[in-house]
Backbone as XML, in Angstrom:
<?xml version="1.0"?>
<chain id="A" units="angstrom">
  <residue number="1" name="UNK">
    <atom name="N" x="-61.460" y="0.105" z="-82.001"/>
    <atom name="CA" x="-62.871" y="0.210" z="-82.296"/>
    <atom name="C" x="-63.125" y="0.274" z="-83.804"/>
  </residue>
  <residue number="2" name="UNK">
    <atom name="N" x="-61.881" y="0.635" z="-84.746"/>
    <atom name="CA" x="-62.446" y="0.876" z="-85.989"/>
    <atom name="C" x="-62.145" y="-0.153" z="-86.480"/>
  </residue>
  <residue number="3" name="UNK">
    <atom name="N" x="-60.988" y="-1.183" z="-86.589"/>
    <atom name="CA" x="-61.153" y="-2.052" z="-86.936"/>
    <atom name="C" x="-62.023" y="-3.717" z="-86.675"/>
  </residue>
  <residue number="4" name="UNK">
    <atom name="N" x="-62.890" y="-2.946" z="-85.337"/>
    <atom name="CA" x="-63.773" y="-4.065" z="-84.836"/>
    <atom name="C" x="-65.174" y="-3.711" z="-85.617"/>
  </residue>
  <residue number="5" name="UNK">
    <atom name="N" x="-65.150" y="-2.423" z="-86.247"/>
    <atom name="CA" x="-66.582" y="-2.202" z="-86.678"/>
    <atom name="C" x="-66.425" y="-2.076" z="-88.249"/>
  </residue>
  <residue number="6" name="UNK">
    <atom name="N" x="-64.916" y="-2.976" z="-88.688"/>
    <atom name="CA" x="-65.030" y="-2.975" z="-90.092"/>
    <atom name="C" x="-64.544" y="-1.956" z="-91.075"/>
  </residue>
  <residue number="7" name="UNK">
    <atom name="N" x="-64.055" y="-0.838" z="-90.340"/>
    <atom name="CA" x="-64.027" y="0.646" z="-91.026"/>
    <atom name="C" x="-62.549" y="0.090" z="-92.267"/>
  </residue>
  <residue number="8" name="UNK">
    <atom name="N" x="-62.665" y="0.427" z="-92.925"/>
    <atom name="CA" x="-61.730" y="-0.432" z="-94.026"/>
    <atom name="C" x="-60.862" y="1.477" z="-94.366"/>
  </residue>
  <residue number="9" name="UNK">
    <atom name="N" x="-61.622" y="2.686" z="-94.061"/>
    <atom name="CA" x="-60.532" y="3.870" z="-93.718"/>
    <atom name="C" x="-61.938" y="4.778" z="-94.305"/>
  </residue>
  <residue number="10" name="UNK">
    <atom name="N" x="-60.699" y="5.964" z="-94.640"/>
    <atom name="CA" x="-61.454" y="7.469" z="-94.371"/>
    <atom name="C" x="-61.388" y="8.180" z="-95.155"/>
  </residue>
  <residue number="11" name="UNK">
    <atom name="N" x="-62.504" y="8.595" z="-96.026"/>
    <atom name="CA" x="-62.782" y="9.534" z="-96.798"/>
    <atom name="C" x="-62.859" y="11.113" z="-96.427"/>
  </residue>
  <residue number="12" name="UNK">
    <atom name="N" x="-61.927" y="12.248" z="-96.386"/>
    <atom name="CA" x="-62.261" y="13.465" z="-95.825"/>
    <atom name="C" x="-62.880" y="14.615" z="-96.843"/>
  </residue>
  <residue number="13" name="UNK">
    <atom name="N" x="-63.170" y="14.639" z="-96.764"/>
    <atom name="CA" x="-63.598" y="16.143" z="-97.564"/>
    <atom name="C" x="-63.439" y="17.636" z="-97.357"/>
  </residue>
  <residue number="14" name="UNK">
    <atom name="N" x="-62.745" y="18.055" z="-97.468"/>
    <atom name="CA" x="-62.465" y="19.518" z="-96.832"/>
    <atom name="C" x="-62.039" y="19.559" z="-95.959"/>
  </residue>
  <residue number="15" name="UNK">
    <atom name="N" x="-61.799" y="18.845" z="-95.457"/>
    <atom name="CA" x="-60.981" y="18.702" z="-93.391"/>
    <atom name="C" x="-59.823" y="18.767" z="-93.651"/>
  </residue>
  <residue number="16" name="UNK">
    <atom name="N" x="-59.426" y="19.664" z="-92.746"/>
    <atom name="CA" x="-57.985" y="19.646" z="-92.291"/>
    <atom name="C" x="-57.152" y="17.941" z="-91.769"/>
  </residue>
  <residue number="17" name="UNK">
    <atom name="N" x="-56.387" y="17.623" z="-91.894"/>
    <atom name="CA" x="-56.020" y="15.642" z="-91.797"/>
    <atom name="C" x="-54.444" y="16.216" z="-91.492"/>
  </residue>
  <residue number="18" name="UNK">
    <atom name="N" x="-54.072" y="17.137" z="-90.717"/>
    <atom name="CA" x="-52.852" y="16.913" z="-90.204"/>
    <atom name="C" x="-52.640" y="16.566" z="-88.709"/>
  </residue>
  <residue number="19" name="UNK">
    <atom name="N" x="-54.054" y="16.195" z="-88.275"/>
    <atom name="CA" x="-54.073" y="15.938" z="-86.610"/>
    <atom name="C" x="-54.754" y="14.140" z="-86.701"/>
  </residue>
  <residue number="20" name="UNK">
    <atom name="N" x="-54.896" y="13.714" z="-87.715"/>
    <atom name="CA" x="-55.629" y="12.314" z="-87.823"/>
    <atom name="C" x="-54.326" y="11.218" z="-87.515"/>
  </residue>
  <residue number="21" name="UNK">
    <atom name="N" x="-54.898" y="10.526" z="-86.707"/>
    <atom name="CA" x="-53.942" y="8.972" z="-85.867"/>
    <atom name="C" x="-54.908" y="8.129" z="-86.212"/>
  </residue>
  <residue number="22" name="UNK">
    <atom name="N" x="-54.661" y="7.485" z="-87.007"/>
    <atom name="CA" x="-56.206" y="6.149" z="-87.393"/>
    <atom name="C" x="-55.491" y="5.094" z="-87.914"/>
  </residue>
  <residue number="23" name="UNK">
    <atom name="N" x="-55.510" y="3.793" z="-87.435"/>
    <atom name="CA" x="-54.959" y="2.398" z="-88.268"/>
    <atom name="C" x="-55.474" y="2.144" z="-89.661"/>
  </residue>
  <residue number="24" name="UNK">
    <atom name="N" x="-56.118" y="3.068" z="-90.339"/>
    <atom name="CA" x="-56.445" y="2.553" z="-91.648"/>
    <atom name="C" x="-56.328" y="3.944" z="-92.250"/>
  </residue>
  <residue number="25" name="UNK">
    <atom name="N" x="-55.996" y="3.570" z="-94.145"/>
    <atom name="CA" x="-56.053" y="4.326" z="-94.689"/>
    <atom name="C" x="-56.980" y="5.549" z="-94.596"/>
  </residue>
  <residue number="26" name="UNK">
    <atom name="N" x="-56.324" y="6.950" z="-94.835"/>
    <atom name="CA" x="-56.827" y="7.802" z="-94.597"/>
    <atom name="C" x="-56.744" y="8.592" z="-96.112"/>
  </residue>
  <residue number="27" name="UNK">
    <atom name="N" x="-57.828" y="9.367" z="-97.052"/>
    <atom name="CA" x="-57.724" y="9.933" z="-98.321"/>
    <atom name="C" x="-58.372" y="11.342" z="-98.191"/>
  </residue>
  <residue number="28" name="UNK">
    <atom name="N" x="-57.335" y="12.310" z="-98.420"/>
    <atom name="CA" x="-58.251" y="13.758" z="-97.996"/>
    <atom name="C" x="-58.122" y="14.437" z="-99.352"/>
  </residue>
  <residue number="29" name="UNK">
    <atom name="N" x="-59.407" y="14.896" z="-99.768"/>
    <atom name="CA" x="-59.649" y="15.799" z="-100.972"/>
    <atom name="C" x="-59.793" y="17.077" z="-100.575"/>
  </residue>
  <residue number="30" name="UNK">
    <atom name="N" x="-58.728" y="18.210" z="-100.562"/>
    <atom name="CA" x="-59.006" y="19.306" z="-100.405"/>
    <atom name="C" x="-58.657" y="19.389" z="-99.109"/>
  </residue>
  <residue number="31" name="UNK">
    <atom name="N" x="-57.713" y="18.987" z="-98.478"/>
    <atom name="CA" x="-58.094" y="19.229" z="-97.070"/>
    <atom name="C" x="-57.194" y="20.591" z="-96.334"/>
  </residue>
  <residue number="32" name="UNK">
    <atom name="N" x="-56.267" y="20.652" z="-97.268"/>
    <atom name="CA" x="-56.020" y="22.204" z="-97.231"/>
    <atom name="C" x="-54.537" y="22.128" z="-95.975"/>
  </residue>
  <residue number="33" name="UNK">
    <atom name="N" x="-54.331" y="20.501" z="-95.544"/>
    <atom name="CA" x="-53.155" y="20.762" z="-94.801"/>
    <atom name="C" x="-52.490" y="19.330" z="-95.197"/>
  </residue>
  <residue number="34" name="UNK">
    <atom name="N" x="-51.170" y="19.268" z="-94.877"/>
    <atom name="CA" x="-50.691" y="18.275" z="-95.423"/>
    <atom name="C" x="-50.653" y="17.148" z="-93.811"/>
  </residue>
  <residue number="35" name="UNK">
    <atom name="N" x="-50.614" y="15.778" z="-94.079"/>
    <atom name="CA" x="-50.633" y="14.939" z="-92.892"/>
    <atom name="C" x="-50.244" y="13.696" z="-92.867"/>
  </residue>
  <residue number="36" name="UNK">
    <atom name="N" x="-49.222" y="13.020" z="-92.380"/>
    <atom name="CA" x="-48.717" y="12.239" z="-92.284"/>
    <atom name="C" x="-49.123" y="10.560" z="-92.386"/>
  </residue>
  <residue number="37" name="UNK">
    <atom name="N" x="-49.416" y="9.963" z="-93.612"/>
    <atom name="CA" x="-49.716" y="8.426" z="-93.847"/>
    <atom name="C" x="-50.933" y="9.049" z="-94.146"/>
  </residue>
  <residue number="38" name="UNK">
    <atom name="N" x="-51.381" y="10.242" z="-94.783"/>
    <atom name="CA" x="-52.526" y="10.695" z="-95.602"/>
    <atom name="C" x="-51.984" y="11.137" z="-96.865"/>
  </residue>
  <residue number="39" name="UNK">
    <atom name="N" x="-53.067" y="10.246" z="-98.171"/>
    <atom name="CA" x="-52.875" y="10.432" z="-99.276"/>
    <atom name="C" x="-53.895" y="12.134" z="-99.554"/>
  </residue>
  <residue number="40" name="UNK">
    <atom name="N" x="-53.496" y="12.863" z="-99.770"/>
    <atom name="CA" x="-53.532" y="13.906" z="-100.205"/>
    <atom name="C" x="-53.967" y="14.121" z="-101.668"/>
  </residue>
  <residue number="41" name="UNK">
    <atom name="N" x="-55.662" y="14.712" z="-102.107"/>
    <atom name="CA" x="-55.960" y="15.394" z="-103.489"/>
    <atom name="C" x="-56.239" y="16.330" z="-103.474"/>
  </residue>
  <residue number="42" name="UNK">
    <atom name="N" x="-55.768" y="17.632" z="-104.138"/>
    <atom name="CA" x="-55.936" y="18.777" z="-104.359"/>
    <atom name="C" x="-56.458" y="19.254" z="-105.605"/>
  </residue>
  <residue number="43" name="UNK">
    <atom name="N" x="-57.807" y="20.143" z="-105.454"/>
    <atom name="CA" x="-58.700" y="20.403" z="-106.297"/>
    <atom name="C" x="-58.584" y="21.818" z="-106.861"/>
  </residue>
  <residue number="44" name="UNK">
    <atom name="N" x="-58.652" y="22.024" z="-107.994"/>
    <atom name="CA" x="-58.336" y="23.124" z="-108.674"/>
    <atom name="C" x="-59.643" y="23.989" z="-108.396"/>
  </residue>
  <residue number="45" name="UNK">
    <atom name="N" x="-59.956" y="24.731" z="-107.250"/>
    <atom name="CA" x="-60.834" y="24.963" z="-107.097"/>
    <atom name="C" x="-61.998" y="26.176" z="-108.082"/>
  </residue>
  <residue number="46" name="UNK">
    <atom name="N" x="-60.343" y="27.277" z="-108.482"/>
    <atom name="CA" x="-61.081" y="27.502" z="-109.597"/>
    <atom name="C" x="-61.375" y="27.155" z="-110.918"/>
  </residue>
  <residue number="47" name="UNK">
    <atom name="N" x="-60.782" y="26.144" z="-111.983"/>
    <atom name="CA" x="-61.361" y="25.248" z="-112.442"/>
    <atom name="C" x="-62.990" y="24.844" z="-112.451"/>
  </residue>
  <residue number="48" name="UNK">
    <atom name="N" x="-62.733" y="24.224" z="-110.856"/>
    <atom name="CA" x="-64.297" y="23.613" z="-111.006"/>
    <atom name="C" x="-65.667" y="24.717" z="-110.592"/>
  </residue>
  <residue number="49" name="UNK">
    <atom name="N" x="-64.650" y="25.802" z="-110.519"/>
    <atom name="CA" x="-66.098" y="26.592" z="-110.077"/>
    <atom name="C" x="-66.489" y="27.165" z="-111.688"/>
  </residue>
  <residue number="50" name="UNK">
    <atom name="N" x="-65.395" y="27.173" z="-112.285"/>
    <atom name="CA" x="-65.421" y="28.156" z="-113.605"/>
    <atom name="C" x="-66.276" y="26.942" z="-114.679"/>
  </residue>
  <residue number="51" name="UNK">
    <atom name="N" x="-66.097" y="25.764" z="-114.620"/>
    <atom name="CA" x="-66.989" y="24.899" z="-115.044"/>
    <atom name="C" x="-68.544" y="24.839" z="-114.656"/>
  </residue>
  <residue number="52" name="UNK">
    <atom name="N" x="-68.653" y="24.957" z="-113.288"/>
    <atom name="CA" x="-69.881" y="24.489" z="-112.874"/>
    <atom name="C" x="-70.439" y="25.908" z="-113.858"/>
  </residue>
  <residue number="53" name="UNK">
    <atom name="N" x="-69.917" y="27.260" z="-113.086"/>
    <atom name="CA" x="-70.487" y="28.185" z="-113.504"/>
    <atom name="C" x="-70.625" y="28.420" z="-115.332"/>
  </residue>
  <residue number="54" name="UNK">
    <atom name="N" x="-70.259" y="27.753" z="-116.067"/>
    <atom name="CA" x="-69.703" y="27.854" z="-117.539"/>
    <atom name="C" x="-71.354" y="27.054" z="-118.040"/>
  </residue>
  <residue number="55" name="UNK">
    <atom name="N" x="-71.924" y="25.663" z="-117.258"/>
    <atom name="CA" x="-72.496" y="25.368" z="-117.171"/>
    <atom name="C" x="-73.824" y="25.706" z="-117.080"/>
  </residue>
  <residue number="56" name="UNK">
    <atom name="N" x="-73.865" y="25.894" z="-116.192"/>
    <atom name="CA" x="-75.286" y="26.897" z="-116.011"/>
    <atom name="C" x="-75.733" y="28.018" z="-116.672"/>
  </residue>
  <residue number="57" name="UNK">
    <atom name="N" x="-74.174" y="28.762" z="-116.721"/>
    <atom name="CA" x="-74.534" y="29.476" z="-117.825"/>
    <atom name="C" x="-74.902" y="29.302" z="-119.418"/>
  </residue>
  <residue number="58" name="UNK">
    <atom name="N" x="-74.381" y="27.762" z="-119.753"/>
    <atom name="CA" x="-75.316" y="27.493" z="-121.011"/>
    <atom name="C" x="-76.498" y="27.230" z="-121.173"/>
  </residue>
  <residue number="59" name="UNK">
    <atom name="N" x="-76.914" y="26.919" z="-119.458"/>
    <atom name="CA" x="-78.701" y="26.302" z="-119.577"/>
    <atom name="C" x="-79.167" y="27.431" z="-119.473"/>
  </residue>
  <residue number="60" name="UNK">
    <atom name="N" x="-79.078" y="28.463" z="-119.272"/>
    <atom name="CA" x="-79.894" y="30.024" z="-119.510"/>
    <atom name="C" x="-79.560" y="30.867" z="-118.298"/>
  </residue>
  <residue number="61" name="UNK">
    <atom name="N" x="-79.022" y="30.515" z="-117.098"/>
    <atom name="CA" x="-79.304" y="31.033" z="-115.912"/>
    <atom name="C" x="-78.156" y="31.887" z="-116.321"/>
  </residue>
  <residue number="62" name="UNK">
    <atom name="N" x="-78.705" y="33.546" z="-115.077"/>
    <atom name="CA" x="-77.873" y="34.309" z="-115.153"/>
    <atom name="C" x="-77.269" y="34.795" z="-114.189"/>
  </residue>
  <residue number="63" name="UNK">
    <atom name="N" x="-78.720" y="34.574" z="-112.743"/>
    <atom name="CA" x="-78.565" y="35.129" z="-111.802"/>
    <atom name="C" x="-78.092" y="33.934" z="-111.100"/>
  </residue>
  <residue number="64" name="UNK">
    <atom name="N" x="-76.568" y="34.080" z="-110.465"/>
    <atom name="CA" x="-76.017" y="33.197" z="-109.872"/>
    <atom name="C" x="-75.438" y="33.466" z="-108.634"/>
  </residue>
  <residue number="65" name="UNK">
    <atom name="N" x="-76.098" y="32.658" z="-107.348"/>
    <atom name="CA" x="-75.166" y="33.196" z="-106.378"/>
    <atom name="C" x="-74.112" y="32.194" z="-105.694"/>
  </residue>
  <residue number="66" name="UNK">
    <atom name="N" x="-73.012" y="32.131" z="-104.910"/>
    <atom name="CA" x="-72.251" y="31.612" z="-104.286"/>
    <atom name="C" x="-72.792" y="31.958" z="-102.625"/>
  </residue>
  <residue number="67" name="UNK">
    <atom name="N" x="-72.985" y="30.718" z="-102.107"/>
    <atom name="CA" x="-72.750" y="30.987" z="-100.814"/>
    <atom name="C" x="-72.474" y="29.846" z="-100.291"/>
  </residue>
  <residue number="68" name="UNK">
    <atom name="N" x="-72.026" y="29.856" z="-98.895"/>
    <atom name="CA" x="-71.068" y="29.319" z="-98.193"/>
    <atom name="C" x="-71.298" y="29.568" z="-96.493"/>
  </residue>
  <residue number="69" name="UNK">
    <atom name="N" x="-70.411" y="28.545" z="-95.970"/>
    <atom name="CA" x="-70.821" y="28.470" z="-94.354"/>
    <atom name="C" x="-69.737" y="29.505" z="-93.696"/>
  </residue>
  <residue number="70" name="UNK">
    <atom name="N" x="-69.609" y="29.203" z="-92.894"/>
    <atom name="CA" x="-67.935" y="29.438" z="-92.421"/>
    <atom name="C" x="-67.034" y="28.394" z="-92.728"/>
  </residue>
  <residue number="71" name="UNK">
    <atom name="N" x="-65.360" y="29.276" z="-93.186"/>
    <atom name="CA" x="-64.521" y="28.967" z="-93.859"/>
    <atom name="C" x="-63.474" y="28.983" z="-93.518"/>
  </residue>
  <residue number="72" name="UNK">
    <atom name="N" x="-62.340" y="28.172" z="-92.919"/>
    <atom name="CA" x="-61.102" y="28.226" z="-92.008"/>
    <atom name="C" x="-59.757" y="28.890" z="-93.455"/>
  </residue>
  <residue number="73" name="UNK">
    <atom name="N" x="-60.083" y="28.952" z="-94.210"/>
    <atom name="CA" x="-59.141" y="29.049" z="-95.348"/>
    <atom name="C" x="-60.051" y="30.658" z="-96.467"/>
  </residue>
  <residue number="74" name="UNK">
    <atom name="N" x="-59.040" y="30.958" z="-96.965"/>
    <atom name="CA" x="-59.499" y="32.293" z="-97.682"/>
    <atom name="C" x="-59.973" y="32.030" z="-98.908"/>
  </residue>
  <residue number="75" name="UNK">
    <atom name="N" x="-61.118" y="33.484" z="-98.692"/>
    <atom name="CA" x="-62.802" y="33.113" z="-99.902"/>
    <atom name="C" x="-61.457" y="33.264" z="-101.340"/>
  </residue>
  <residue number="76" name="UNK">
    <atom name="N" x="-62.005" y="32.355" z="-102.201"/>
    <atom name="CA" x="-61.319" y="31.778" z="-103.444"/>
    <atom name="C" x="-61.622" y="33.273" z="-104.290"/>
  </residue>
  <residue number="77" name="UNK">
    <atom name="N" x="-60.544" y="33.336" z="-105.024"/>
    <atom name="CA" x="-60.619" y="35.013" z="-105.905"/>
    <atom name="C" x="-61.779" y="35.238" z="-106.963"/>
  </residue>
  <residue number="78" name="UNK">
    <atom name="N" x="-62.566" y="33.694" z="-107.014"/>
    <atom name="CA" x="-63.687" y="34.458" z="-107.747"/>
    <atom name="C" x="-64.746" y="34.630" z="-107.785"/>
  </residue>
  <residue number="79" name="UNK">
    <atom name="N" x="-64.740" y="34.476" z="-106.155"/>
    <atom name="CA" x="-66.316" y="35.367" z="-105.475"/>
    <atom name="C" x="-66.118" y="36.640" z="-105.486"/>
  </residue>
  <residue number="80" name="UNK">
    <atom name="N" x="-66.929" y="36.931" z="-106.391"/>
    <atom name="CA" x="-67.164" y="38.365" z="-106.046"/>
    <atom name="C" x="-66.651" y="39.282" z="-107.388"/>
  </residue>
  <residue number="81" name="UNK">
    <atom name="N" x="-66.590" y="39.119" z="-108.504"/>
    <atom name="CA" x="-66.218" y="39.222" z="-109.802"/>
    <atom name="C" x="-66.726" y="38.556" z="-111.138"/>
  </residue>
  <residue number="82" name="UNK">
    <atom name="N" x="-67.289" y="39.137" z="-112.132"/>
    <atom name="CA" x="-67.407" y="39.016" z="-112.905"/>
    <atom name="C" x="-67.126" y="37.626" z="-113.921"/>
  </residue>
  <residue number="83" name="UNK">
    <atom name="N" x="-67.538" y="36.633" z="-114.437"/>
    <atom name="CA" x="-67.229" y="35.605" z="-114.898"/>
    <atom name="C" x="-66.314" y="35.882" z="-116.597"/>
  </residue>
  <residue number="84" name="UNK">
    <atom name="N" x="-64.757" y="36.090" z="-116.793"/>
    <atom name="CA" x="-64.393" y="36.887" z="-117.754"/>
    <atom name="C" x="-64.607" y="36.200" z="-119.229"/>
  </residue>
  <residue number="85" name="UNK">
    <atom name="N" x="-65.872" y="35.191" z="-119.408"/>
    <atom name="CA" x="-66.240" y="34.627" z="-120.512"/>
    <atom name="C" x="-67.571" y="35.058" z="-120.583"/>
  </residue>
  <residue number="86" name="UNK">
    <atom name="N" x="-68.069" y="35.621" z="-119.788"/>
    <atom name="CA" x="-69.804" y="35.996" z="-119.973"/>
    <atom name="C" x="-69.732" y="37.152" z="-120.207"/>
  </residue>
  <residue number="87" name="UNK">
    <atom name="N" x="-70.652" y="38.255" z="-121.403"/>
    <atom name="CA" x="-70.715" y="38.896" z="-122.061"/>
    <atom name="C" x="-71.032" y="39.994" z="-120.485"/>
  </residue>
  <residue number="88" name="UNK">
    <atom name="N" x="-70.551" y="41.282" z="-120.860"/>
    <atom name="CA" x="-71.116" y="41.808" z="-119.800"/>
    <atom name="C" x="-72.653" y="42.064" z="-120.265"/>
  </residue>
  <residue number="89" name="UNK">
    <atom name="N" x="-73.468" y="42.513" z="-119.174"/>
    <atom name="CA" x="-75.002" y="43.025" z="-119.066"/>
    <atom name="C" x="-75.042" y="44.286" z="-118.723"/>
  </residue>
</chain>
């Protein structure tokens, strides 16, 4: 069916890709498990939070919150702490 409807493969995002059987390339960012004839990218997650947040904090904002859905994998160490480049208040 996927190659009758053209699917040329699969972009995942956060998904787990160690249970995926698919005739076409499969590319998982983050997917937090490793999986067989899946190319695998892993995101520095704190990195990009410490950016986004580095960010905003130059456009003025102070009050910042994190939230989130439900999460099969454990909350990242820097919810819930202090940003250690922002002056305290």
């Amino acid at each position: 069916m996927l190659v009758e409807r053209a699917v040329d493969g699969f972009l995942l995002l956060n998904t787990p890709a160690d249970k995926i059987a698919v005739p076409v390339p499969v590319v998982a960012i983050s997917a937090h498990s490793a999986g067989e004839n899946v190319t695998n990218i892993v995101l520095d997650h704190h990195l990009a939070a410490e950016l986004a947040l580095t960010h905003l904090h130059s456009l003025g904002h102070r009050r910042i919150a994190i939230m989130r859905g439900r999460m099969p994998f454990p909350i990242p160490s820097f919810v819930g702490r202090p940003f250690s480049r922002w002056p305290a208040r």
